[in-house]
C-alpha positions as CSV (number, residue, x, y, z in Angstrom):
1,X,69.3,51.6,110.5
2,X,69.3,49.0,107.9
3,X,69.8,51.8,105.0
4,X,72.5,53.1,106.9
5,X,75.0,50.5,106.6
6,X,74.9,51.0,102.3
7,X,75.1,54.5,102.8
8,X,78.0,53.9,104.6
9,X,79.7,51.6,102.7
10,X,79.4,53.9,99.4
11,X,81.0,56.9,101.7
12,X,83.5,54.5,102.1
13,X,83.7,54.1,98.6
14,X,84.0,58.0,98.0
15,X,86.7,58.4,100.3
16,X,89.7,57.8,98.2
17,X,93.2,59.8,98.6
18,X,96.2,59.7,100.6
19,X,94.8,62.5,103.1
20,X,92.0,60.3,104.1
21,X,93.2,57.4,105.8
22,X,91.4,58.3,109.1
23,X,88.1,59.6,107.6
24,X,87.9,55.8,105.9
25,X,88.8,54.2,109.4
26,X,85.9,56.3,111.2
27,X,83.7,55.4,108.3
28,X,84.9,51.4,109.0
29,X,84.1,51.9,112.8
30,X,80.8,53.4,112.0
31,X,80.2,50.6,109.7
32,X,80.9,48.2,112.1
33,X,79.3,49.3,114.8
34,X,76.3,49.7,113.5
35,X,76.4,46.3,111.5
36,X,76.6,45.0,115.5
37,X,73.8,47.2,116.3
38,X,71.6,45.3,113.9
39,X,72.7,41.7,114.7
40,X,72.5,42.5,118.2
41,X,68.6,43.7,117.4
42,X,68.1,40.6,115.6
43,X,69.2,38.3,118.2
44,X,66.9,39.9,121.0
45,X,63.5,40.2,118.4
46,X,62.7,36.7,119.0
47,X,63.0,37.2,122.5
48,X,60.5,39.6,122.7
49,X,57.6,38.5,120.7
50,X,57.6,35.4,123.0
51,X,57.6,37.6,125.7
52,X,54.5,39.0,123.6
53,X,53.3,35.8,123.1
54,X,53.9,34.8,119.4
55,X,55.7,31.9,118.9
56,X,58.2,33.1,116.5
57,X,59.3,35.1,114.2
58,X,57.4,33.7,111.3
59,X,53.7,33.2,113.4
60,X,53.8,37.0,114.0
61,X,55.4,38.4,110.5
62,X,52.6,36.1,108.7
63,X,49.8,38.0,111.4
64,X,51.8,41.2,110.8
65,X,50.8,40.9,106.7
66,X,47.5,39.8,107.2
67,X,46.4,43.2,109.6
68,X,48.9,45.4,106.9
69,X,46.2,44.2,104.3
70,X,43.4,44.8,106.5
71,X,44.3,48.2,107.3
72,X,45.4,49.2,103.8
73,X,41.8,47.8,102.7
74,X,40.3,49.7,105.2
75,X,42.4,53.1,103.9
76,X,41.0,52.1,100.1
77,X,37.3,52.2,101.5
78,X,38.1,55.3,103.2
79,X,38.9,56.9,100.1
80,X,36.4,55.6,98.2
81,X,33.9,56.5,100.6
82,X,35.8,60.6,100.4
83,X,35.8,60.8,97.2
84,X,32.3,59.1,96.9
85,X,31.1,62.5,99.5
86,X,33.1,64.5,97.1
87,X,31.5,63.7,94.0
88,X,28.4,64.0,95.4
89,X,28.5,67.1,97.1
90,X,26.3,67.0,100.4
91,X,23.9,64.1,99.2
92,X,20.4,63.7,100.9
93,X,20.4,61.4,103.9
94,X,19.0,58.6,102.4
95,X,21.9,58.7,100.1
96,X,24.4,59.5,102.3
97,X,26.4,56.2,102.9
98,X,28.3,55.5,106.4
99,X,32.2,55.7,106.3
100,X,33.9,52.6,106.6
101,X,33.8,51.7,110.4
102,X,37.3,52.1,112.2
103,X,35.7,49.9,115.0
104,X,35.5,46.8,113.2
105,X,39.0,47.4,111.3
106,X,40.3,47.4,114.8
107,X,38.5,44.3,116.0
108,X,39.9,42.4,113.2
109,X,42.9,43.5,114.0
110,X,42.8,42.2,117.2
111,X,41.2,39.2,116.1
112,X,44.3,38.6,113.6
113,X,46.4,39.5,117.3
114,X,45.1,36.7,119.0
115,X,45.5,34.0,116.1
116,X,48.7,35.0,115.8
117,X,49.6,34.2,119.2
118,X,47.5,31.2,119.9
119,X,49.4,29.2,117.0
120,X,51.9,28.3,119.6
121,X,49.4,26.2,121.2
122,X,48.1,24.9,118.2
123,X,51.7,23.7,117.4
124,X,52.4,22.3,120.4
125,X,49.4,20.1,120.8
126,X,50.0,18.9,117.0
127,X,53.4,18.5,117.9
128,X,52.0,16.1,120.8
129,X,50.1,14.6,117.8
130,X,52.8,12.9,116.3
């Protein structure tokens, strides 16, 4: 939605002539609208990751970065690992290495989850702290 409003704007831009007075008011409408769209959006994210139990923006976009480098770090084994098989050919057992475990990418995961929403406590009691 964000990409839309400079997409807009340059349509805007490219709408020049005498003939084209309404097509630039429906393209300021647009623009508006959707500009209101977004803020509206923003206001109510907060809102909802409490509800989800982060305790702002910030405590879940730092745990968001943190399982985006754990999963891309898991993708980079993965491949590895394929094109490891690939090289090889069909390797004996013994040489045969496991793919990287999905199971324990997904723990972390969770694990990131739940630090992520327990700073909020953490805050508050160092908050009491002071």
């Amino acid at each position: 939605m964000q990409e839309e409003v400079p997409k807009l704007k340059t349509q805007l831009a490219e709408t020049k002539g005498i003939f084209k007075g309404r097509e630039r008011k429906e393209l300021e409408t647009k623009i508006r609208r959707t500009e209101e769209k977004i803020s509206a959006m923003l206001e109510e994210l907060p809102g909802i990751l409490k509800e989800d139990g982060y305790p702002d923006v910030r405590a879940f976009m730092a745990t968001y970065r943190k399982a985006e480098a754990v999963v891309e770090q898991y993708n980079r084994d993965l491949a590895e690992w394929e094109r490891k098989v690939r090289e090889k050919g069909k390797p004996a057992e013994k040489e045969q290495a496991a793919p990287p475990r999905r199971e324990s990418v997904l723990k972390r995961l969770r694990q990131l989850q739940a630090e992520g929403k327990s700073q909020m406590s953490k805050r508050k009691t160092h908050d009491m702290e002071r």
